[in-house]
C-alpha positions in Angstrom: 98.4 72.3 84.0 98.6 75.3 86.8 101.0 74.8 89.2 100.1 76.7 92.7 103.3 77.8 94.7 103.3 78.1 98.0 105.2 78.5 101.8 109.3 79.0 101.5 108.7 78.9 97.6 106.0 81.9 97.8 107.9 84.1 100.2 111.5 83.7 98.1 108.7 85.0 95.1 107.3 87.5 96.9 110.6 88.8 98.2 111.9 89.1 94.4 109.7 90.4 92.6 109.7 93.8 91.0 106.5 95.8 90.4 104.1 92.8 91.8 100.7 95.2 91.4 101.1 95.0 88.2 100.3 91.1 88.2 97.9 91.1 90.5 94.6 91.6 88.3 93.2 89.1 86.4 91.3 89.2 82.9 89.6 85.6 84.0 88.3 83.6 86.3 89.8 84.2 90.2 93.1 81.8 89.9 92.5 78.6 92.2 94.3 75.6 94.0 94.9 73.2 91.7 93.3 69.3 92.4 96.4 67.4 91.1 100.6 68.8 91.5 102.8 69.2 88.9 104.3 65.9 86.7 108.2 65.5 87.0 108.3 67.5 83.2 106.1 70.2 84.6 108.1 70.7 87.9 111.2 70.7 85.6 109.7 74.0 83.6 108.5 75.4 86.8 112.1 75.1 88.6 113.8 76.8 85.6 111.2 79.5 85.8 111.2 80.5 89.3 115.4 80.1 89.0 115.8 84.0 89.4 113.7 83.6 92.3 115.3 81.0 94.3 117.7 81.2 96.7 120.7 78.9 96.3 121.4 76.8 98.8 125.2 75.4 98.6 125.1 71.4 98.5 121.1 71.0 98.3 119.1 70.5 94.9 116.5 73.2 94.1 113.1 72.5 95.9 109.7 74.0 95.4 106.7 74.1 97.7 103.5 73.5 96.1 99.8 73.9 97.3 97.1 71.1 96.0 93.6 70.7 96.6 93.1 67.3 98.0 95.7 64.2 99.6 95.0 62.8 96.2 96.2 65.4 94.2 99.6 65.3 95.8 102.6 63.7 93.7 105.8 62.0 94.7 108.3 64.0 93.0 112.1 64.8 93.8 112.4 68.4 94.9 108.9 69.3 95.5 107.1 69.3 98.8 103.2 69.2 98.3 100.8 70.7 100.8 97.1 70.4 100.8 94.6 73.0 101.0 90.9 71.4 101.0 89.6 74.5 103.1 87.9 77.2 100.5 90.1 80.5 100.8 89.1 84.0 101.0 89.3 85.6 97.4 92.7 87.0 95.7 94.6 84.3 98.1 95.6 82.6 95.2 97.1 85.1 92.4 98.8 84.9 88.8 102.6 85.3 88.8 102.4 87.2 85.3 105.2 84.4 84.1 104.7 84.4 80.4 104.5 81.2 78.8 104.0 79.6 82.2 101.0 78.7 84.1 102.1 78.8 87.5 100.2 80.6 90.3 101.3 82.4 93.6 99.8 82.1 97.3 98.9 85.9 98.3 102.0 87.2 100.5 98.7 87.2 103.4 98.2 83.0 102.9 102.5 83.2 102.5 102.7 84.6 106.1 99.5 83.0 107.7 101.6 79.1 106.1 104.4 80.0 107.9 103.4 81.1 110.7 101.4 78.0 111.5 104.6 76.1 111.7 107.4 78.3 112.1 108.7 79.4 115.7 107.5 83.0 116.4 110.7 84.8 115.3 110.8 83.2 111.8 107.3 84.4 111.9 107.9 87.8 112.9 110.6 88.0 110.2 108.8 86.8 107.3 106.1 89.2 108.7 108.7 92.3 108.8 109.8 91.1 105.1 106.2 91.0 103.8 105.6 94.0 104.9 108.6 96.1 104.4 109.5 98.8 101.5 112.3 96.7 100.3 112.6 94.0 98.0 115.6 91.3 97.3 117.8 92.3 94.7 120.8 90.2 93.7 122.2 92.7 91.4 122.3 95.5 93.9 125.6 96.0 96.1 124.0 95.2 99.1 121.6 92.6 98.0 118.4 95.0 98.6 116.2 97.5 96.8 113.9 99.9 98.0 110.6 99.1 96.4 109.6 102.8 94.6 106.0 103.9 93.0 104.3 102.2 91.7 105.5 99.6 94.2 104.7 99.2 97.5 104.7 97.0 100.1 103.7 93.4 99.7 100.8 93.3 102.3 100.6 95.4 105.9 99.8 94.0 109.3 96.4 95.5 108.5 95.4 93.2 105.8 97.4 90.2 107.2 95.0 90.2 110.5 91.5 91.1 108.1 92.2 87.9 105.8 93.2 85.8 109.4 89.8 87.1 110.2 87.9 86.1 107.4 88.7 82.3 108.1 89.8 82.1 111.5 88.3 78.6 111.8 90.7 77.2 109.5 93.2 74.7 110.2 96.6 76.2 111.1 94.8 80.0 111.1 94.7 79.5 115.1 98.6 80.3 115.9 99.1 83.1 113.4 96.3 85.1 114.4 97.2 85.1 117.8 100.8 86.7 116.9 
Protein backbone atom coordinates (compact mmCIF):
# COMPACT_ATOMS: atom_id res chain seq x y z
CA UNK A 1 0.00 0.00 0.00
CA UNK A 2 1.45 3.67 -0.76
CA UNK A 3 2.32 5.55 1.99
CA UNK A 4 2.17 9.55 1.39
CA UNK A 5 4.74 11.52 3.61
CA UNK A 6 4.23 14.69 4.53
CA UNK A 7 4.99 18.12 6.83
CA UNK A 8 8.37 17.70 9.22
CA UNK A 9 8.74 14.18 7.58
CA UNK A 10 8.71 15.82 3.86
CA UNK A 11 11.01 18.67 4.55
CA UNK A 12 13.77 16.36 6.55
CA UNK A 13 13.27 14.36 2.77
CA UNK A 14 13.50 17.10 0.83
CA UNK A 15 16.46 18.51 2.80
CA UNK A 16 18.39 15.06 2.15
CA UNK A 17 18.09 14.11 -0.80
CA UNK A 18 20.62 14.02 -3.57
CA UNK A 19 19.83 14.60 -7.28
CA UNK A 20 15.79 14.89 -6.53
CA UNK A 21 14.96 15.78 -10.51
CA UNK A 22 15.82 12.64 -11.21
CA UNK A 23 12.73 11.24 -9.28
CA UNK A 24 10.46 13.54 -10.12
CA UNK A 25 8.88 12.00 -13.47
CA UNK A 26 6.69 9.39 -13.41
CA UNK A 27 6.17 6.37 -16.01
CA UNK A 28 2.29 6.08 -14.58
CA UNK A 29 -0.44 7.45 -13.35
CA UNK A 30 0.15 11.19 -11.38
CA UNK A 31 1.03 9.68 -7.66
CA UNK A 32 -2.01 10.50 -5.18
CA UNK A 33 -3.06 10.80 -1.40
CA UNK A 34 -3.68 7.66 -0.28
CA UNK A 35 -7.53 6.82 1.38
CA UNK A 36 -6.27 4.62 4.24
CA UNK A 37 -2.40 5.21 6.40
CA UNK A 38 0.05 2.78 6.75
CA UNK A 39 -0.51 -0.65 9.07
CA UNK A 40 1.91 -0.85 12.15
CA UNK A 41 4.19 -3.50 9.59
CA UNK A 42 4.01 -0.98 6.82
CA UNK A 43 5.07 2.02 9.09
CA UNK A 44 7.80 -0.32 10.39
CA UNK A 45 9.37 -0.67 6.58
CA UNK A 46 8.65 2.89 5.90
CA UNK A 47 10.72 4.15 9.21
CA UNK A 48 13.70 1.92 8.19
CA UNK A 49 13.52 3.45 4.78
CA UNK A 50 13.41 7.03 5.42
CA UNK A 51 16.30 6.21 8.38
CA UNK A 52 19.06 8.09 6.31
CA UNK A 53 16.60 10.81 6.13
CA UNK A 54 15.57 11.42 9.62
CA UNK A 55 16.99 13.52 11.95
CA UNK A 56 17.75 11.93 15.31
CA UNK A 57 16.32 13.35 18.03
CA UNK A 58 18.17 12.23 21.42
CA UNK A 59 15.48 10.52 23.94
CA UNK A 60 12.40 10.57 21.33
CA UNK A 61 11.38 7.49 19.14
CA UNK A 62 11.40 8.03 15.30
CA UNK A 63 8.07 9.68 14.07
CA UNK A 64 6.71 10.09 10.60
CA UNK A 65 4.07 12.46 9.30
CA UNK A 66 1.73 11.11 6.94
CA UNK A 67 -0.84 12.62 4.56
CA UNK A 68 -4.42 10.56 4.08
CA UNK A 69 -7.28 11.29 2.14
CA UNK A 70 -10.27 11.20 4.47
CA UNK A 71 -10.79 11.18 8.78
CA UNK A 72 -11.46 7.60 8.03
CA UNK A 73 -8.40 6.65 6.46
CA UNK A 74 -6.37 7.80 9.41
CA UNK A 75 -4.75 5.07 11.76
CA UNK A 76 -3.77 4.93 15.39
CA UNK A 77 -0.30 3.97 15.24
CA UNK A 78 2.82 4.76 17.64
CA UNK A 79 5.13 7.20 15.88
CA UNK A 80 3.10 8.35 13.15
CA UNK A 81 1.02 11.53 13.01
CA UNK A 82 -1.78 11.38 10.30
CA UNK A 83 -3.05 14.44 8.56
CA UNK A 84 -5.92 14.70 6.14
CA UNK A 85 -6.07 16.11 2.91
CA UNK A 86 -9.79 15.73 1.36
CA UNK A 87 -9.22 19.00 -0.80
CA UNK A 88 -8.03 17.93 -4.57
CA UNK A 89 -4.37 19.34 -5.08
CA UNK A 90 -2.86 20.92 -7.96
CA UNK A 91 -0.82 18.30 -10.07
CA UNK A 92 2.87 17.10 -9.28
CA UNK A 93 1.97 17.94 -5.37
CA UNK A 94 2.24 14.53 -4.60
CA UNK A 95 5.58 12.86 -6.15
CA UNK A 96 7.42 9.42 -6.13
CA UNK A 97 10.50 9.21 -3.74
CA UNK A 98 12.32 6.80 -6.27
CA UNK A 99 12.76 4.31 -3.05
CA UNK A 100 13.24 1.07 -4.68
CA UNK A 101 11.31 -1.73 -3.32
CA UNK A 102 9.20 0.84 -1.41
CA UNK A 103 6.00 2.38 -2.24
CA UNK A 104 6.16 5.45 -0.43
CA UNK A 105 5.34 8.91 -1.91
CA UNK A 106 6.53 12.49 -1.14
CA UNK A 107 4.47 15.92 -0.74
CA UNK A 108 6.10 18.45 -3.35
CA UNK A 109 8.65 20.73 -1.35
CA UNK A 110 5.64 23.65 -2.59
CA UNK A 111 2.66 21.55 -0.36
CA UNK A 112 5.96 20.87 2.22
CA UNK A 113 6.26 24.69 2.74
CA UNK A 114 2.56 25.83 2.15
CA UNK A 115 1.85 22.58 5.55
CA UNK A 116 4.03 24.34 7.48
CA UNK A 117 3.44 27.44 7.10
CA UNK A 118 -0.15 27.06 7.94
CA UNK A 119 0.79 26.22 11.46
CA UNK A 120 4.21 27.31 12.07
CA UNK A 121 5.03 30.90 13.52
CA UNK A 122 6.44 33.03 10.61
CA UNK A 123 10.15 32.51 11.34
CA UNK A 124 9.91 28.59 11.18
CA UNK A 125 8.18 29.51 8.02
CA UNK A 126 10.59 31.78 6.67
CA UNK A 127 13.29 29.14 7.41
CA UNK A 128 11.87 26.20 5.92
CA UNK A 129 11.19 28.69 3.07
CA UNK A 130 15.05 29.75 2.92
CA UNK A 131 15.81 25.81 3.11
CA UNK A 132 13.42 24.91 0.27
CA UNK A 133 14.76 27.17 -1.67
CA UNK A 134 18.45 27.30 -1.15
CA UNK A 135 21.44 25.66 -3.26
CA UNK A 136 22.42 23.49 -0.44
CA UNK A 137 21.39 20.22 0.71
CA UNK A 138 21.92 18.28 4.24
CA UNK A 139 24.72 16.08 4.23
CA UNK A 140 25.73 14.08 7.32
CA UNK A 141 28.96 12.91 5.85
CA UNK A 142 30.30 16.26 4.96
CA UNK A 143 32.48 18.19 7.65
CA UNK A 144 30.15 20.72 8.15
CA UNK A 145 26.89 18.96 7.79
CA UNK A 146 26.10 20.72 4.26
CA UNK A 147 26.54 20.24 0.51
CA UNK A 148 26.14 22.48 -2.23
CA UNK A 149 23.58 20.98 -4.52
CA UNK A 150 25.73 20.91 -8.15
CA UNK A 151 24.23 20.27 -11.88
CA UNK A 152 22.12 18.54 -12.45
CA UNK A 153 20.71 19.67 -9.08
CA UNK A 154 19.16 22.59 -8.22
CA UNK A 155 17.16 24.03 -5.90
CA UNK A 156 14.14 22.34 -4.45
CA UNK A 157 11.46 24.95 -5.43
CA UNK A 158 11.85 29.02 -5.74
CA UNK A 159 9.57 31.60 -4.17
CA UNK A 160 8.32 31.88 -7.74
CA UNK A 161 6.66 28.48 -7.86
CA UNK A 162 5.80 28.41 -4.11
CA UNK A 163 3.42 31.61 -4.57
CA UNK A 164 1.94 30.06 -8.39
CA UNK A 165 0.89 26.67 -6.72
CA UNK A 166 -0.59 29.01 -3.36
CA UNK A 167 -2.33 30.57 -6.32
CA UNK A 168 -3.80 27.75 -7.92
CA UNK A 169 -5.80 26.84 -4.63
CA UNK A 170 -5.93 29.78 -2.65
CA UNK A 171 -9.32 28.71 -1.30
CA UNK A 172 -8.06 25.90 0.42
CA UNK A 173 -8.06 25.30 4.00
CA UNK A 174 -4.70 26.39 5.68
CA UNK A 175 -3.60 28.10 2.05
CA UNK A 176 -4.80 31.52 3.64
CA UNK A 177 -1.69 32.23 6.05
CA UNK A 178 1.08 31.07 3.81
CA UNK A 179 0.09 33.02 0.96
CA UNK A 180 0.07 36.10 2.72
CA UNK A 181 3.85 35.54 3.79
Amino acid sequence: MTTCISHWTALHWHLRRVCWSSVMASDGDEPRVPDVGPTAAEVADVMRALEPYLPEVPGRAPSIDVLVASDRGRRKIAGVTSHVCSTPLPRGSIQPTGLRGYDIVVTSPELTFIQIAATEDLRVAAYVGMALCSSFRLDDFSTSGLARREEPEEPLTSVKKIAAYCDVRRDSMGWTRPVAL
